[in-house]
C-alpha positions as CSV (number, residue, x, y, z in Angstrom):
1,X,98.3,108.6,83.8
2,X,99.9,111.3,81.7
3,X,103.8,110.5,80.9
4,X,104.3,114.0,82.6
5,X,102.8,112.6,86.1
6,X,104.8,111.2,88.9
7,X,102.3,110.7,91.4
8,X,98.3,109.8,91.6
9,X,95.9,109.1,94.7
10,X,92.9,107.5,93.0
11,X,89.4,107.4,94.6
12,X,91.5,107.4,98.4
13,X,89.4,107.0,101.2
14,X,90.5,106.7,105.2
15,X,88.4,104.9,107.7
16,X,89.3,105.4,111.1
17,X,86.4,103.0,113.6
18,X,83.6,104.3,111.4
19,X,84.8,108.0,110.7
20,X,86.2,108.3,107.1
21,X,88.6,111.1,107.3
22,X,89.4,110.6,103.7
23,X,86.6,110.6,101.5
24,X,87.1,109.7,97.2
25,X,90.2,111.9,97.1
26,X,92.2,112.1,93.5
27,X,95.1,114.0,93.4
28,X,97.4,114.0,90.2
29,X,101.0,115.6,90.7
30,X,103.5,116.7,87.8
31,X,106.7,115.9,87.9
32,X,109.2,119.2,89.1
33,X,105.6,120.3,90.3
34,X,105.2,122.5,93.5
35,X,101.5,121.9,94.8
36,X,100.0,122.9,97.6
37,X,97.4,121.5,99.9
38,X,95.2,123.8,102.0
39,X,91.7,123.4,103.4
40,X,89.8,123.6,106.7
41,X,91.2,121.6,110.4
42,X,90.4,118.3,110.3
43,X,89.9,118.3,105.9
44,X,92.1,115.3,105.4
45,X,95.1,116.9,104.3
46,X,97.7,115.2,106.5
47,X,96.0,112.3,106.4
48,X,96.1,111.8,102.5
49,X,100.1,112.9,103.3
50,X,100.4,109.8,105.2
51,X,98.8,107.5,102.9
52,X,101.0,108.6,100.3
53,X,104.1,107.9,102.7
54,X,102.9,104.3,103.9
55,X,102.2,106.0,107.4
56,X,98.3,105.3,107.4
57,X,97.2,102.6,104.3
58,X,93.7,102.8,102.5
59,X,90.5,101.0,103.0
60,X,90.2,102.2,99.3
61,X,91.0,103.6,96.5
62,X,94.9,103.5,94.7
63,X,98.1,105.4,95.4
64,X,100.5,105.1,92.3
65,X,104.0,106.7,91.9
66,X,105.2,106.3,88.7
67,X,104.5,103.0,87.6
68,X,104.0,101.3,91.0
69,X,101.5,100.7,92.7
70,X,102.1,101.9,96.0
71,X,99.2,101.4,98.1
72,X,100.0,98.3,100.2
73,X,103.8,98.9,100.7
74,X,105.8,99.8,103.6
75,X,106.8,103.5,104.6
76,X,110.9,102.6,104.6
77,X,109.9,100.5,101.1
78,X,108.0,104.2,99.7
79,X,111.4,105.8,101.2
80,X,113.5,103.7,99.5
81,X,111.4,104.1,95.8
82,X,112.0,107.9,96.3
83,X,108.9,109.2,98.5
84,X,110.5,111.8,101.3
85,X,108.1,112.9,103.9
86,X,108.7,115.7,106.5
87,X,106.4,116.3,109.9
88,X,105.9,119.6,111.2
89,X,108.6,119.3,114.0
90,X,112.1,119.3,112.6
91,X,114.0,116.2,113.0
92,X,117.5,116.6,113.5
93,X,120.2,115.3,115.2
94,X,121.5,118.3,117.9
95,X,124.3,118.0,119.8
96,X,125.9,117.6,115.7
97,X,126.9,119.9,113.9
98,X,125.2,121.0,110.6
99,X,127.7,119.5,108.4
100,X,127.6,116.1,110.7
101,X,124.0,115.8,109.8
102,X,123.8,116.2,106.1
103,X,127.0,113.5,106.0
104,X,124.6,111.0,108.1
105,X,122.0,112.0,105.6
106,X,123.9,111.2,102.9
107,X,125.2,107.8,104.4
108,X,122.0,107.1,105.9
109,X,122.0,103.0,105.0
110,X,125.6,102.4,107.4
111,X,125.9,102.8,111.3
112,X,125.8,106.3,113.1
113,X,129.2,106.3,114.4
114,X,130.6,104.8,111.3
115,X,129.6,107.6,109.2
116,X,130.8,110.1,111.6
117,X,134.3,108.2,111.5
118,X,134.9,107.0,108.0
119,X,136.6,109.2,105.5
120,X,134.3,111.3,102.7
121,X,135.1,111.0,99.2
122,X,136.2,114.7,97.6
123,X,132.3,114.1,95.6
124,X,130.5,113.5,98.7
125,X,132.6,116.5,100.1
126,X,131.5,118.6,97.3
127,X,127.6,117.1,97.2
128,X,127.6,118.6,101.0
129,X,128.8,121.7,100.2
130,X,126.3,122.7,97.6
131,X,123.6,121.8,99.6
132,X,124.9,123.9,102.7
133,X,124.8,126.6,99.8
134,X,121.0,125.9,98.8
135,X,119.8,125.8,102.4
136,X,121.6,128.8,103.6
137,X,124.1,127.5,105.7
138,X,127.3,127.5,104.4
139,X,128.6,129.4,107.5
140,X,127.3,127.4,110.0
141,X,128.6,124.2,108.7
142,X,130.4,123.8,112.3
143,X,127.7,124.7,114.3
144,X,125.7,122.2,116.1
145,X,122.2,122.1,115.3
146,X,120.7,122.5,118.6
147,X,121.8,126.2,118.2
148,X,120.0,127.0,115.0
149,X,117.1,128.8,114.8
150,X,114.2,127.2,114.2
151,X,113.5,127.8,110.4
152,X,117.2,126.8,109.6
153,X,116.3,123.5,111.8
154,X,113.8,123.3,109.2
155,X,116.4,124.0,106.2
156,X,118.6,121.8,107.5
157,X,116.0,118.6,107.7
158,X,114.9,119.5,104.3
159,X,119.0,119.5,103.4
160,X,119.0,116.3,104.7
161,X,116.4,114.8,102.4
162,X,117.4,116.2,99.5
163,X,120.6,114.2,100.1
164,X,119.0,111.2,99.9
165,X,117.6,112.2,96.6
166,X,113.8,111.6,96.6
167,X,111.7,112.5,93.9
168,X,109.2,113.7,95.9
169,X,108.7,115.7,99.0
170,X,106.1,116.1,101.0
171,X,106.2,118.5,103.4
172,X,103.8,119.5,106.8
173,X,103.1,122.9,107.4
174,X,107.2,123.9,106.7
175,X,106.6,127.5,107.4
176,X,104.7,127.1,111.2
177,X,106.9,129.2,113.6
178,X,108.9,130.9,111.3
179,X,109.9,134.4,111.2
180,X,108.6,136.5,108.0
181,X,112.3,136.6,106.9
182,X,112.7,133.0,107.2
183,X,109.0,132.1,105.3
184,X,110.1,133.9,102.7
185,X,113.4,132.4,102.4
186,X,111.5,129.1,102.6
187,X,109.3,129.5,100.1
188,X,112.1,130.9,97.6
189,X,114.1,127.2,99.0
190,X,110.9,125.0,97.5
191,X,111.0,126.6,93.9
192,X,114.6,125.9,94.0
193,X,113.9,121.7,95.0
194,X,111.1,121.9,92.7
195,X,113.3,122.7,89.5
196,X,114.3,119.1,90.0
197,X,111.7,117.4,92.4
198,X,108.0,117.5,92.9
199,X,106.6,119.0,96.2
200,X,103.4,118.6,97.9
201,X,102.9,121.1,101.3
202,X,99.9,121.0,103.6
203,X,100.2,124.8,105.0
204,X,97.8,127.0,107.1
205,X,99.7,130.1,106.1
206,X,97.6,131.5,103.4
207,X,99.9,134.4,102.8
208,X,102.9,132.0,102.3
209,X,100.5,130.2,100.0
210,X,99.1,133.2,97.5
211,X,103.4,134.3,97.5
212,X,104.5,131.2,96.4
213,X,101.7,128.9,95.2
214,X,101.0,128.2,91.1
215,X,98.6,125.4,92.0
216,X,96.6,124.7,94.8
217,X,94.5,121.8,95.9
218,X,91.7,122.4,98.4
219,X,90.3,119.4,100.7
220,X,87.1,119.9,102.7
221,X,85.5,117.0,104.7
222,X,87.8,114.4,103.3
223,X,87.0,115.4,99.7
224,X,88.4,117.4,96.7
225,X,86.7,120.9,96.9
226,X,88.4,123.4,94.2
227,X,92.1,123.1,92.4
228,X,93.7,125.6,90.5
229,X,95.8,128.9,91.0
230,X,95.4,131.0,94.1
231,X,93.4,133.9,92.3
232,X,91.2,130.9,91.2
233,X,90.9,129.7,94.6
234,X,90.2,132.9,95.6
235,X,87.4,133.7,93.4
236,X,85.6,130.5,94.4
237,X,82.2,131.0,96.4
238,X,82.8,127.1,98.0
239,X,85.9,128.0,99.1
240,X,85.1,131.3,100.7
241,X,82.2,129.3,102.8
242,X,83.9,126.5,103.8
243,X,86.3,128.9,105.5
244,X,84.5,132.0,106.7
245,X,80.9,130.4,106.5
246,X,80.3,133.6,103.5
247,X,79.9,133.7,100.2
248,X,82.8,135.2,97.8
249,X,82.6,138.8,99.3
250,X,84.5,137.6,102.1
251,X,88.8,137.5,101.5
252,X,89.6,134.1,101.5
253,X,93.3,135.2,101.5
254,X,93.0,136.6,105.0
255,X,92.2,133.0,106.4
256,X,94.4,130.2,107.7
257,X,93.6,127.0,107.2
């Protein structure tokens, strides 16, 4: 593995009763690298997501992040080496308010109500701050999140990882149910994380994907089809089949995935 690379899936296969959903996949990512993984319903990319995580483990093939070998360890063991993972539907506490949740998220190793009681050092003060300034939500700090809109629940959750400083993120489909406003605010909100992170998204939103995307990964049947920019992607007469069932005349930009 390059010096440069943070994470690498190695020959990854999934067996579910007979069905391998994950077939041979390699996947290298760079560190501070945003990557994005597209293909087809049902092409493995959540599933290799989960492997990565601890959520689903191998029948073969190697995860390694870093230096460690990955594949046979726990999801809260991946947490804790520096692996966040974020599903589709936010997860937040509601009833709190913003700035409640990011101090639980920062305090996440002692006691609910403990956290909510005990006194914040002026540097934890100031750590929550500047990430209600990178998500958005500065001036909603005392609202509680049950009465955000959805795609600042989905800032907020990704605020909350961030406080528990993981090296990398993945992320499931961040931008489904969002308004256009909000997608592009997202997508502006992952180049900012991946100045100092790495960040793997599985997104349908192909749009959202040629705006924001510098590489792209696309799985098909389990397998590694095509990586390389969007206009590479584009210009690929695999890719264009496997998702309009043409050859390259078609616009594979106009699909979802």
């Amino acid at each position: 593995m390059k010096e440069s690379a943070i994470l690498l899936c190695d020959d990854v296969t999934v067996e579910f009763d007979g069905f391998k959903a994950v077939q041979g996949m390699n996947l290298k990512l760079e560190k501070g690298e945003l990557r994005f993984l597209i293909g087809p319903n049902g092409a493995g990319k959540t599933t290799i997501l989960d492997v990565i995580c601890g959520k689903v483990r191998p029948t073969g093939g190697r995860v390694t992040f870093g230096k460690v070998d990955i594949t046979k360890k726990k999801e809260h063991q991946i947490a804790e080496l520096g692996i966040g993972r974020k599903f589709q539907a936010p997860s937040i506490f509601p009833s709190m308010t913003v700035a409640e949740n990011l101090e639980i998220a920062m305090r996440q190793k002692r006691a609910v109500f403990a956290t909510l009681f005990a006194k914040m050092a002026e540097e934890e003060r100031a750590r929550i701050d500047a990430q209600l300034t990178m998500i958005g939500l500065q001036k909603k700090a005392d609202w509680r999140a049950g009465g955000l809109s959805h795609g600042e629940k989905q800032w907020l959750e990704i605020g909350m990882m961030l406080l528990q400083e993981p090296e990398i993120l993945l992320l499931d489909e961040p931008v489904a149910g969002m308004t256009d406003k909000e997608t592009g605010k997202t997508g502006e909100l992952l180049h900012q994380i991946a100045l100092k992170r790495s960040i793997v998204v599985v997104e349908h939103d192909m749009e959202f994907v040629r705006n924001f995307a510098s590489k792209v990964t696309v799985m098909h049947e389990g397998k590694l089809l095509k990586e390389g920019s969007m206009d590479e992607i584009q210009r690929d007469d695999r890719v264009a089949e496997v998702y309009l069932g043409k050859r390259r005349d078609a616009d594979v930009s106009r699909s979802t995935a």
